[in-house]
C-alpha positions in Angstrom: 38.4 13.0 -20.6 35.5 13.9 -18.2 32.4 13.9 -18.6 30.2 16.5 -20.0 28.5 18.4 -17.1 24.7 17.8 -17.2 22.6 21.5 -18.6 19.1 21.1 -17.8 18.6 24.5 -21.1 20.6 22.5 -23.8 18.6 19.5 -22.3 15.2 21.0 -23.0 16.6 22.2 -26.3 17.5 18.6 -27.2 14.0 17.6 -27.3 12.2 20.6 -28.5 14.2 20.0 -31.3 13.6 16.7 -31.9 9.4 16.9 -31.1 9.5 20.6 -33.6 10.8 18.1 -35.8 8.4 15.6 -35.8 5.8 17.8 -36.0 7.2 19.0 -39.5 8.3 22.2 -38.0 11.1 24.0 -40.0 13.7 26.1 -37.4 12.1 29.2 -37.8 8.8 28.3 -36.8 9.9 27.4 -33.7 13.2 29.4 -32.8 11.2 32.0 -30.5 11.1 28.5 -28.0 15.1 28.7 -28.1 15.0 31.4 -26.5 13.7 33.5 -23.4 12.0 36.6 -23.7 13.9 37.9 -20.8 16.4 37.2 -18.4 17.2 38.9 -15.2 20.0 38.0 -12.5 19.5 39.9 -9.1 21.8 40.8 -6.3 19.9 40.4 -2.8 21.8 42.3 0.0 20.7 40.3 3.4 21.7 41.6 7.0 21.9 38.5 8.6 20.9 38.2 12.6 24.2 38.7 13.6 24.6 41.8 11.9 26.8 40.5 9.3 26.1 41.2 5.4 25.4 38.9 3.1 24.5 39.0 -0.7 23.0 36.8 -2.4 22.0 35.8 -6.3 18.9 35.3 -7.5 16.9 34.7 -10.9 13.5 35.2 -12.6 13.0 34.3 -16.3 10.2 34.7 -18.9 10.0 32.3 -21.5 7.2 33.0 -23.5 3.7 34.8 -23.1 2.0 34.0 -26.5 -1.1 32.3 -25.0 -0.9 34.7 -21.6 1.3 36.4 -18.6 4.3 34.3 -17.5 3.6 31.8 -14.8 6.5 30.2 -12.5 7.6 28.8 -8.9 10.3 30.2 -7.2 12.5 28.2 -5.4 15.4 28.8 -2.6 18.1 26.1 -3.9 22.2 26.2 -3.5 22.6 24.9 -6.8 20.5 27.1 -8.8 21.8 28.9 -11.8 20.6 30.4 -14.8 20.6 27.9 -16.6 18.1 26.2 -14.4 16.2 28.8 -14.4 16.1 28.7 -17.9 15.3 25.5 -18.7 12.3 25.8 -15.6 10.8 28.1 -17.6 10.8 26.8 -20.6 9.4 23.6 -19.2 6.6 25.8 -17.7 5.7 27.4 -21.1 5.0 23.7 -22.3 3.3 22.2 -19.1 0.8 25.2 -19.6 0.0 24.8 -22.7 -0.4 20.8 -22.4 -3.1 21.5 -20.0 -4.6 24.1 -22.0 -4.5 27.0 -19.1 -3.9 30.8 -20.6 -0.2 31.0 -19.5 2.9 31.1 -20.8 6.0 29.8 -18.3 8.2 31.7 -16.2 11.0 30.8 -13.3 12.9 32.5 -9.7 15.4 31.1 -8.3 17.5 32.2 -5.3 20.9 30.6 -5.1 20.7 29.7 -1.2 20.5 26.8 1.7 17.6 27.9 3.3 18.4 25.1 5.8 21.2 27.8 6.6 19.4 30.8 7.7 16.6 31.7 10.3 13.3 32.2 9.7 14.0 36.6 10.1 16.5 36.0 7.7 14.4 34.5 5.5 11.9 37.0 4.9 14.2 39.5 4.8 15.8 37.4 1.9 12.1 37.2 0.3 11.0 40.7 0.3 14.5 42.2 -1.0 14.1 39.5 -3.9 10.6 40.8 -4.5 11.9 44.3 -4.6 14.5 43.1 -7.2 12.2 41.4 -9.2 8.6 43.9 -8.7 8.6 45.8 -12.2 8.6 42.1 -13.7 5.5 40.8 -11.5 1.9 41.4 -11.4 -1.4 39.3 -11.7 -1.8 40.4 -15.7 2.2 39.8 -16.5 3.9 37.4 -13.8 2.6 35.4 -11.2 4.8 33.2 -9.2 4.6 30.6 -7.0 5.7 27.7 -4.7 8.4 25.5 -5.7 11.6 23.6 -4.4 12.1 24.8 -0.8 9.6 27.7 -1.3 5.8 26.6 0.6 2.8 29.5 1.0 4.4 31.2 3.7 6.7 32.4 1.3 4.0 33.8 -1.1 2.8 34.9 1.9 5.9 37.3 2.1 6.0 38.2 -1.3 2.0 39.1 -1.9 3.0 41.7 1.2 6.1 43.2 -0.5 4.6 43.6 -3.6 1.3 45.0 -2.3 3.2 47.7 -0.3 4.2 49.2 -3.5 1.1 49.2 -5.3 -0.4 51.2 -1.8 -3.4 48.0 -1.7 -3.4 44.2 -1.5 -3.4 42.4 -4.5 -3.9 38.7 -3.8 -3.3 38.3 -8.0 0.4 38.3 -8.0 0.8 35.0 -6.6 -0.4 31.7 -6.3 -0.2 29.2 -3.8 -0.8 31.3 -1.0 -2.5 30.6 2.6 -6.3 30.1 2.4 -6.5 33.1 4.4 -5.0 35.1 2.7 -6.6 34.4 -1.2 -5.2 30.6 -1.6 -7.1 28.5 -2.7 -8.4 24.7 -1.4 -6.8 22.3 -2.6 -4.1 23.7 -4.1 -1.4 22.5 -1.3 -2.1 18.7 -2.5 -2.9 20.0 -6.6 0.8 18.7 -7.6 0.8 15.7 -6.3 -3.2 14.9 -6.9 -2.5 15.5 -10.7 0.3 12.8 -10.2 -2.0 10.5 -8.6 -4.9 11.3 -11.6 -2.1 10.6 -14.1 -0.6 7.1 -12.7 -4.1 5.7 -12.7 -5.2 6.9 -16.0 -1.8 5.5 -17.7 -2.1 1.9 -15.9 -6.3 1.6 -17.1 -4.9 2.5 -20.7 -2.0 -0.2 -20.1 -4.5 -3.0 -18.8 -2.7 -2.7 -15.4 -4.8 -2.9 -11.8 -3.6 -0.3 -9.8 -4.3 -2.2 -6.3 -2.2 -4.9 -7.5 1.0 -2.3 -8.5 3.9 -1.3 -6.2 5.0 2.2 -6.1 8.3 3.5 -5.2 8.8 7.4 -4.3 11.8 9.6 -4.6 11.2 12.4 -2.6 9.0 12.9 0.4 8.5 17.0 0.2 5.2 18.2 -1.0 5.1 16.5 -4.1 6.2 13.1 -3.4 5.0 13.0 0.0 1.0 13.8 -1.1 1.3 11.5 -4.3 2.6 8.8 -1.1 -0.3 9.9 1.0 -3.3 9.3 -1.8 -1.8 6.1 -3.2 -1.5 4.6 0.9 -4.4 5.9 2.0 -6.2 4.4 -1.5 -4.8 0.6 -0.2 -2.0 0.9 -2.7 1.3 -0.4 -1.6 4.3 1.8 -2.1 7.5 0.0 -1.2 10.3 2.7 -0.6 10.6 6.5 -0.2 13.0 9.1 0.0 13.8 12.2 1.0 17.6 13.7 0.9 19.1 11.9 3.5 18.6 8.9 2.0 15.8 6.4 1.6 13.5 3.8 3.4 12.4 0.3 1.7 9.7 -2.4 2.8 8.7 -4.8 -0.1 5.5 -5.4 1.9 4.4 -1.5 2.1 5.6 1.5 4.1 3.8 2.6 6.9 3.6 6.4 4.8 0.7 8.2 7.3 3.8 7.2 9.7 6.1 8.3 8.0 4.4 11.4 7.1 4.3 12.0 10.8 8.0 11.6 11.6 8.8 14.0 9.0 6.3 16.8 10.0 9.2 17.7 12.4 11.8 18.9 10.5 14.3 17.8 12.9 13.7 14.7 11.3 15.0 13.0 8.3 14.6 9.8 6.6 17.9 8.2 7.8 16.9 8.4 11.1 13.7 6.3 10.7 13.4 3.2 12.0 10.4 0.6 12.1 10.2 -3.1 11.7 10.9 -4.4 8.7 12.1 -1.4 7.1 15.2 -1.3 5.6 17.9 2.1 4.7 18.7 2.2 0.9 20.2 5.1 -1.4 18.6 7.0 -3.7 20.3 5.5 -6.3 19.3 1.9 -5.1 15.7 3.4 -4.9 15.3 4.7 -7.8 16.7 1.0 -9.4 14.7 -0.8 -7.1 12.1 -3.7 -8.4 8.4 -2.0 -8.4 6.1 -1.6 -11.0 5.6 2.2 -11.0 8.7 4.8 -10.2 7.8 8.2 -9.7 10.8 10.9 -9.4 9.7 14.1 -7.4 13.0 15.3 -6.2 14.8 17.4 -8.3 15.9 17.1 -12.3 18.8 14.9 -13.8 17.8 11.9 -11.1 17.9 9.3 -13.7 20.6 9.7 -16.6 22.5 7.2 -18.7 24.4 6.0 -15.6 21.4 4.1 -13.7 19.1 3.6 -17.0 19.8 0.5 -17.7 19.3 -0.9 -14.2 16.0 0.8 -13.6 13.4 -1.8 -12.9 10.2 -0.2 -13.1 7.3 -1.0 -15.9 6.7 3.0 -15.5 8.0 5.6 -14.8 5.7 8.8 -13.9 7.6 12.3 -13.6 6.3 14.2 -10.4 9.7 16.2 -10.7 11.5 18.7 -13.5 13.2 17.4 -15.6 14.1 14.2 -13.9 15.4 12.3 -16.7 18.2 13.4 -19.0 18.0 13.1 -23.2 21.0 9.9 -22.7 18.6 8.3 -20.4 15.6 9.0 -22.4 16.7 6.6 -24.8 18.4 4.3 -23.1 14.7 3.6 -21.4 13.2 4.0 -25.1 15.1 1.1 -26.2 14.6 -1.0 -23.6 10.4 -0.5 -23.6 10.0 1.4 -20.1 7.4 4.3 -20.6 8.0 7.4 -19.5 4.8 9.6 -18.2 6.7 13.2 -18.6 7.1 16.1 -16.2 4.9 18.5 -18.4 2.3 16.5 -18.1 2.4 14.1 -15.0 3.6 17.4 -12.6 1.0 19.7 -14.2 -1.6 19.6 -11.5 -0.2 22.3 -9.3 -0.3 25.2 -12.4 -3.6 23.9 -13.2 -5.2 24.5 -9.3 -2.5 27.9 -9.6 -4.7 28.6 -12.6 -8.0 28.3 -10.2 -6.8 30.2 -7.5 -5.4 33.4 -9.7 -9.3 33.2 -11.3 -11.1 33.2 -8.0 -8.9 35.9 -7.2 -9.9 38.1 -9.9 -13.6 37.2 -9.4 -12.9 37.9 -5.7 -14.9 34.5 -4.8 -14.1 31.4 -3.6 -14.7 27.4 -5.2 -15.2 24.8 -2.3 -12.6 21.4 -2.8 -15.3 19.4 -4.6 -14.9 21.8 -7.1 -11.9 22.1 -7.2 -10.8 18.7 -7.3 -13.5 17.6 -10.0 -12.1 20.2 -12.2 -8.4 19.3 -12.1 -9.3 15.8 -12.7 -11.3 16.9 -16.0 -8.3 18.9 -17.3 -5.6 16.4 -16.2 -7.8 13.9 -18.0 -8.3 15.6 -20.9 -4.4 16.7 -21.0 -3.6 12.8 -20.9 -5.5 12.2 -23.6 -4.2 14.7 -25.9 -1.0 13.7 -25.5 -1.6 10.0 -26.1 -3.8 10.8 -29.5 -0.6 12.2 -30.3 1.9 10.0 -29.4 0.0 7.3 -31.5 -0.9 9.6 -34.2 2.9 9.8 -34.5 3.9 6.8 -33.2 6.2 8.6 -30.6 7.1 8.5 -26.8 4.6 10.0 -24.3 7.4 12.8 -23.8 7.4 13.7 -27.5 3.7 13.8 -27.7 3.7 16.2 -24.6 6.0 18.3 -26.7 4.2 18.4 -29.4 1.0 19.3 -28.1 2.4 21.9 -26.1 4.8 23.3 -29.4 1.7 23.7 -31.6 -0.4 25.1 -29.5 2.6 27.9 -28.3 3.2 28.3 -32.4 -0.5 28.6 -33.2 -0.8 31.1 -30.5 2.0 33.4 -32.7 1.1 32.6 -35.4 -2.1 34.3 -34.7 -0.6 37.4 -32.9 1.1 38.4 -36.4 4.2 36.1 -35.2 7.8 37.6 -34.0 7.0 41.4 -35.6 10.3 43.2 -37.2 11.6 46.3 -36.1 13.3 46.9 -39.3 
């Protein structure tokens, strides 16, 4: 008999389920949750350079927008499906309202290698999916942003489409733009800053020195690779990286402003690294590796009931969606390794998307001090709600997350009159 094939929705649904529930939620004060609001699956008709057509599928949920307009990345992967798309919403609907900003969550995928086509192609593939997806989109209803294999070129592309139509630029419609073009400082590095704020605040409340941890890294893209960056360039001493060739390890400390280096050509890939000491690993082998701290920021289902039990870690800090399957969950539940979720621990990037879409409405601009001291109050205070919870219900960081994020999505119905009947 084979094995059940891993769904990242009916993952998400497992535990809203199971935090609704210990927050004394009956089904029907949560089933709006269950469900998107809407759902849209896109054909994008490319001409490729050599004159050949190509179509391609693409996605853009809306999961809730009781506490304000859907907010989501969009992300060029092959394996994207609705389903993904699905639960990436969702997730985003709860990472908002964990931090407290005035969004609800939202997700685009386009199924596609973007290793696989030219840069022409590529924008061609950006601004047809923009023109699929533009009655959906705005800065008061959707705004997207960066996400796997997407950067602010991209948003670059789609700002253009989607101003085009309206005859005048509007800046609003996404986040994580340029800084030339209405981005905002700091919000390149936000993700993996809020990481970085996160770690340290769970290891002062654990009694654990921070200089004296090791750190090891799955993933080296934006996320991982700035969470890498602040931890070396703080004196810390992360032991092994990856990105998806493979992975590096020194139990002494990677050289990462190195490694950084080698990667900014993206010729380059981790397997073809070499430096003294340094040793080539899996990801499998990383992510089972002895360190004190783990911190998944590659993609979701990295860690599931078949690696669990050999995970060596004291902590594990989710800088990725949905890295950790229910099975796994509780395997690491059982055997007392914490888990620092993704709707928290990842949260920094919607939070400095947050900034950026204000000082775009105000037309102004906040200088990084700013910036920076005001995602640290917010991760700060997000961390902190979420632990008050988890001991006032003597639960997992994860459930907590949830159940912060539930009741504040609930309350937020609840006071709009809650699902209103046509009948």
């Amino acid at each position: 008999m084979s094995e059940k094939k891993y769904n990242p929705y009916d993952n998400m649904l497992a535990v809203l389920k199971q935090s609704a529930e210990m927050l004394g939620l009956k089904y029907e004060d949560y089933a709006t949750l269950c469900y998107p609001e809407r759902e849209l699956i896109v054909s994008i008709p490319v001409k490729m350079d050599n004159g050949e057509m190509k179509v391609f599928e693409g996605y853009r949920v809306q999961h809730n927008s009781s506490r304000g307009p859907y907010k989501g990345g969009i992300r060029f992967h092959q394996d994207s499906n609705l389903d993904e798309a699905k639960a990436l919403a969702a997730w985003m609907s709860f990472k908002c309202a964990v931090v407290n900003i005035p969004y609800g969550g939202a997700k685009g995928c386009i199924k596609v290698d973007p290793r696989e086509l030219s840069r022409d192609e590529l924008i061609r593939l950006t601004r047809r999916y923009t023109m699929r997806i533009l009655p959906l989109i705005g800065p008061d209803q959707d705004i997207p942003a960066p996400d796997v294999n997407t950067n602010g070129e991209v948003m670059g592309w789609i700002m253009d489409t989607y101003s085009m139509f309206k005859g005048h630029s509007v800046p609003g419609v996404v986040t994580g733009k340029p800084i030339e073009i209405g981005g905002s400082i700091g919000r390149t590095e936000a993700t993996g800053r809020g990481v970085t704020i996160v770690t340290y605040e769970y290891l002062k409340h654990a009694g654990l020195d921070a200089d004296k941890m090791t750190y090891a890294i799955q993933g080296m893209g934006n996320v991982g690779g700035t969470a890498a960056k602040i931890l070396y360039e703080s004196g810390k001493k992360v032991i092994a990286v990856s990105d998806w060739s493979g992975a590096v390890y020194k139990e002494d400390g990677l050289n990462i402003d190195e490694i950084a280096a080698f990667l900014a050509d993206k010729k380059n890939c981790l397997k073809n690294y070499q430096a003294d000491g340094v040793s080539h690993i899996t990801n499998d082998e990383l992510l089972t590796c002895k360190c004190d701290v783990l911190i998944p920021a590659a993609l979701e289902n990295q860690i599931t009931a078949d690696n669990a039990e050999r995970i060596q870690a004291r902590v594990i800090i989710e800088a990725a969606n949905g890295p950790t399957s229910v099975e796994a969950d509780e395997i690491l539940n059982r055997r007392g390794i914490p888990v620092v979720p993704d709707i928290l621990a990842n949260a920094g990037g919607v939070v400095v998307s947050y900034f950026e879409w204000v000082q775009n409405i105000q037309s102004m601009a906040w200088d990084l001090d700013e910036v920076n001291r005001t995602l640290e109050k917010i991760m700060l205070k997000a961390y902190n709600d979420v632990e008050t919870m988890a001991k006032d219900k003597n639960s997992s960081m994860r459930m907590g997350a949830y159940m912060v994020a539930i009741n504040r999505i609930c309350t937020a119905g609840r006071l709009r009159g809650g699902p209103i009947s046509m009948a």
